[in-house]
N, C-alpha and C positions, 0 to 999 in steps of 0.2 A: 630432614624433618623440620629443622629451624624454619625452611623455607619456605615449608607449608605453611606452618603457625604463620611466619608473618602474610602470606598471603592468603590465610584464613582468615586475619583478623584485619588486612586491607577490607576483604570482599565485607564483611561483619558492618566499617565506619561506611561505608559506601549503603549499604541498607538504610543504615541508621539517619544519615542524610538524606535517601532516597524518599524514607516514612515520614522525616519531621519537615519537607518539603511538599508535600502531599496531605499532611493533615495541617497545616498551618494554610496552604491551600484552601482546601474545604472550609476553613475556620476564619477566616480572615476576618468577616464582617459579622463575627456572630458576637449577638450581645448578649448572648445569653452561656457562652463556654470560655472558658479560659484555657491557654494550653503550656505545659510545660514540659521541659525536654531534658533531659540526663539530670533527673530528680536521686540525691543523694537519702538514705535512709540510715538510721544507726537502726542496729536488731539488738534490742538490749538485753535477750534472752542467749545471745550466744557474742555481745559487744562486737561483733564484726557489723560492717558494712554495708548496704544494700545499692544498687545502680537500678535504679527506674528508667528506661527510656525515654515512656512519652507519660502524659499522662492530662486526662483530657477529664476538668473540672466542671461539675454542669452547674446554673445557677440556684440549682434546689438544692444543691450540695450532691450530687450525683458524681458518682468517680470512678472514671475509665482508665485501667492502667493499662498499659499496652506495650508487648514485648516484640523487638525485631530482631530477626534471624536471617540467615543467608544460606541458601540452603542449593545446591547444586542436582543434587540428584533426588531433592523432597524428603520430608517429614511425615512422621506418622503417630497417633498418639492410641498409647495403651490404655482402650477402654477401661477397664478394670480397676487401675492402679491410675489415670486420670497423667501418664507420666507421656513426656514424648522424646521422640528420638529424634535423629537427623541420619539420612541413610550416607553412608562413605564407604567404597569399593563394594557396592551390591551390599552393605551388612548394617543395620539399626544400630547407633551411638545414642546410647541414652544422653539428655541435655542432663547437663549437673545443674540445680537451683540453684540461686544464688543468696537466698536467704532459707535457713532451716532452723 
């Protein structure tokens, strides 16, 4: 199982380079966005932590946060409950938030 985890969480920094290569890409000459990449957050209603990926500042003050995932066998998100999963061995794995 360990060696899932750790090759779940290779495939995980490999996205995360893949996305912040791709949007710094697209961004490179804009004068008008700023971009920033493994943005740290305090949650001061529960004092833990938050990890932002990306996060993509516009000059009116417009704010794109953007989350990357690594997903083998795809994602699906419960209408309803606005929650998403990540499918592993045929079966939906809810994502746990990272800030609540």
């Amino acid at each position: 199982m360990a060696q899932l985890n750790n090759a779940a969480r290779a495939a995980g920094a490999a996205a995360e380079e893949e996305a912040r290569w791709y949007i710094d890409r697209a961004l490179h000459n804009s004068r008008n966005h700023r971009v920033i990449h493994d943005v740290m957050l305090l949650d001061l209603r529960s004092d833990s932590w938050c990890q932002i990926d990306h996060m993509v500042i516009g000059r009116l003050g417009h704010i794109l946060v953007l989350e990357t995932k690594s997903a083998v066998q795809g994602m699906s998100l419960h209408m309803e409950s606005g929650a998403w999963s990540v499918w592993f061995n045929g079966r939906p794995k809810p994502i746990k938030c990272k800030c609540q």
